[in-house]
Every structure is written in structure tokens, then in C-alpha cells.
C-alpha positions as CSV (number, residue, x, y, z in Angstrom):
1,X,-26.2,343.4,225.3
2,X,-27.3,342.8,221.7
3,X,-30.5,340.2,220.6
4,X,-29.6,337.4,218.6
5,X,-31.8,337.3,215.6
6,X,-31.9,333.8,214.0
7,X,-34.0,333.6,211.1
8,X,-36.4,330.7,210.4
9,X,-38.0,331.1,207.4
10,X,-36.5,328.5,205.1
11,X,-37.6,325.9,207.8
12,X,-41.0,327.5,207.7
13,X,-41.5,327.7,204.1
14,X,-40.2,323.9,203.7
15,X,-43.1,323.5,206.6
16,X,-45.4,325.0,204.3
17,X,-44.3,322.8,201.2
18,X,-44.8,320.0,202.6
19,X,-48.1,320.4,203.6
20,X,-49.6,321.8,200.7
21,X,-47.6,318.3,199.4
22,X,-49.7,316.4,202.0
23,X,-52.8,318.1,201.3
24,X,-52.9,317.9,197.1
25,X,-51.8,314.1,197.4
26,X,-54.6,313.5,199.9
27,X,-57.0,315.5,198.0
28,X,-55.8,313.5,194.7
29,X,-56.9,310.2,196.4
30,X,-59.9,311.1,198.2
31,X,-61.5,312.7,194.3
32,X,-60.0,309.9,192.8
33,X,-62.0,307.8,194.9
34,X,-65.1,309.5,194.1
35,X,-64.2,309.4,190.2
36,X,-64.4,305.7,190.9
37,X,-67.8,305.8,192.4
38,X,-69.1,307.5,189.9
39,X,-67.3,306.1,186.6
40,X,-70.0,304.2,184.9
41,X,-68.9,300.4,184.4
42,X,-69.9,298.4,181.3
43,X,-71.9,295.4,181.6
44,X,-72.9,292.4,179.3
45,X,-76.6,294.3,179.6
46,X,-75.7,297.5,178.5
47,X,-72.9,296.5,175.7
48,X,-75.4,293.6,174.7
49,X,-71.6,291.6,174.1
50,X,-71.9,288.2,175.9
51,X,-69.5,287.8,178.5
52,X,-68.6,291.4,178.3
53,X,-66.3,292.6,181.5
54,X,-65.8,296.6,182.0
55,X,-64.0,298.7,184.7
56,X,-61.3,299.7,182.0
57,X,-62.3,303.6,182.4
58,X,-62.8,303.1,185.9
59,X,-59.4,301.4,186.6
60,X,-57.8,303.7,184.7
61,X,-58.5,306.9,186.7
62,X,-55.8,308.8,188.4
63,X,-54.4,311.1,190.3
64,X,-50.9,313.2,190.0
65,X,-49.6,316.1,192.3
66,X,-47.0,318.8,190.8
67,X,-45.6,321.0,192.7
68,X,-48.8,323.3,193.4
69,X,-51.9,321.4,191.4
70,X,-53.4,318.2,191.5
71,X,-54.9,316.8,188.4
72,X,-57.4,314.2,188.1
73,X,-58.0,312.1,184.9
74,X,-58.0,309.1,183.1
75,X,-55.4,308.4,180.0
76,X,-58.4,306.0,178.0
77,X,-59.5,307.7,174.6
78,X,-62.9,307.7,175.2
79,X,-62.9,309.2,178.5
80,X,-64.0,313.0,177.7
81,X,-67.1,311.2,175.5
82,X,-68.5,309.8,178.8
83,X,-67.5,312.4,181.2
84,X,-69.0,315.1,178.5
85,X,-71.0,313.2,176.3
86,X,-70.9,313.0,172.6
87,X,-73.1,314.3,169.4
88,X,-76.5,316.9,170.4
89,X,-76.1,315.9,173.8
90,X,-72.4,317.4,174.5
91,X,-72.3,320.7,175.9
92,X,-69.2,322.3,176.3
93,X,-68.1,323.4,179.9
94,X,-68.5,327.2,180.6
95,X,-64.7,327.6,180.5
96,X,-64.2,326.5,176.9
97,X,-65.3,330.1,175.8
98,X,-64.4,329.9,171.8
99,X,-65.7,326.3,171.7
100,X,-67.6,326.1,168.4
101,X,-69.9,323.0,166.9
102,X,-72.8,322.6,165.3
103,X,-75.1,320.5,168.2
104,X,-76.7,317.3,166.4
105,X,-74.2,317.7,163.5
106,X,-71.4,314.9,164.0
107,X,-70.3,310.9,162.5
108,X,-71.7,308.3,164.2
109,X,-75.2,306.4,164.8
110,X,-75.7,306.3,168.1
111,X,-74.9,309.2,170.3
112,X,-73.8,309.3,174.1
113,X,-75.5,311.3,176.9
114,X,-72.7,312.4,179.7
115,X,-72.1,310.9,182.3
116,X,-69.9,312.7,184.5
117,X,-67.5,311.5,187.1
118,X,-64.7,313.8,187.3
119,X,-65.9,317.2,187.4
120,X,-68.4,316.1,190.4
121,X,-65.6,313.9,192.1
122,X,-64.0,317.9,192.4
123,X,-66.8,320.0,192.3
124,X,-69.3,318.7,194.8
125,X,-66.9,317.9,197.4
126,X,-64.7,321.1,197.9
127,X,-65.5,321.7,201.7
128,X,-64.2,318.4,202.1
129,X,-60.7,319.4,200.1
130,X,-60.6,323.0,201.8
131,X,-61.1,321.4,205.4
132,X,-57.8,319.1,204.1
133,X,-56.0,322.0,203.5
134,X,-56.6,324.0,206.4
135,X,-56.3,320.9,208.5
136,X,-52.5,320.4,207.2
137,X,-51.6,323.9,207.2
138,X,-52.4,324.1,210.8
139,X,-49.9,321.3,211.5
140,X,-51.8,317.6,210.9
């Protein structure tokens, strides 16, 4: 008598795919969420323009899931001056290792301190995320 040997592991990497699908997009809206939270809004107070209604940045903040990444971001022009900052206050992030600028040296007459709301709407929730993933690669 001879065993039958039926193999299964198409069905298991689709079963694999699919999480890691499940778990980016949940991951996308959960940090987009926080990017929310965090995104400072601009007010008739701070802008000094009466009448003045803000929430573009914030509104535009999203999420998109390719096949193995999420990315997180915002398609407004003036996003990386808030996240980041502008003028002697910008300090380029660790991985931007040939990054080269003279701090305080820039146009402009009023420069902006960052305010960031992406990088911690990743970075200071990452348990979070990894308990996502391992929660979908176990099955849901």
C-alpha cells in the first residue's frame, strides 16, 4: 500500500498572503489614525486670518498597502515642513546619511519648529502593529 501525498502549499502560502494583506491594511488605518491625532490643525489664533478653517493636512493623511509595505503620508506640499520642521530647526532623520545644509541658512522670515505626526503614529506604537501581525498570522 502506497501513502498519498497531496501537497498544500499554494493554499498555505495564499493563507499567508492574505494575512500579511489583513494585517498591513489594519496597520495602515490604525497609524493613520494616530497621524490624525497628532497632525496639528490650523486655527484663526494661530494663522491670525479671521475666519480661518484648517484640517487640510490632517484630512489629507493616508494610508496605501502594496503587496508587502504599508506607507503612511500625506500628498499636501507642505507636509515634510511640519512633520520635520523648516530653517535652524530642521534636523534631518538619521537615515538621510549624505543629507547636507547649512542649519540657519535658508529663504524665508519666519521659520517652523517640527511637529511630528507620522514618524510617532509608526514609531511609538510598534507592539501594537507586531501584536496585529502575529495575531493574523495565527489565523484571526
Amino acid at each position: 500500500m502506497s501513502a498519498t501525498f497531496i501537497d498544500n502549499s499554494g493554499e498555505c502560502l495564499r493563507g499567508l498572503d492574505r494575512a500579511r494583506a489583513k494585517a498591513l491594511e489594519m496597520i495602515g488605518l490604525k497609524a493613520e489614525g494616530y497621524a490624525k491625532e497628532l497632525c496639528p490643525v490650523g486655527t484663526e489664533e494661530s494663522t491670525g486670518i479671521q475666519g480661518y478653517r484648517g484640517g487640510t493636512l490632517r484630512n489629507s493623511i493616508t494610508h496605501r498597502v502594496s503587496d508587502e509595505a504599508m506607507e503612511l503620508g500625506s500628498n499636501v506640499e507642505y507636509a515634510p515642513y511640519v512633520e520635520l520642521g523648516t530653517g535652524p530647526h530642521f534636523v534631518p532623520p538619521p537615515e538621510w546619511e549624505r543629507f547636507e545644509a547649512e542649519k540657519g541658512k535658508g529663504v524665508g522670515r519666519a521659520y517652523v519648529k517640527p511637529r511630528p505626526y507620522i514618524r510617532p503614529a509608526i514609531e511609538d506604537h510598534t507592539d501594537e502593529y507586531r501584536n496585529i501581525i502575529e495575531r493574523e498570522l495565527k489565523g484571526g
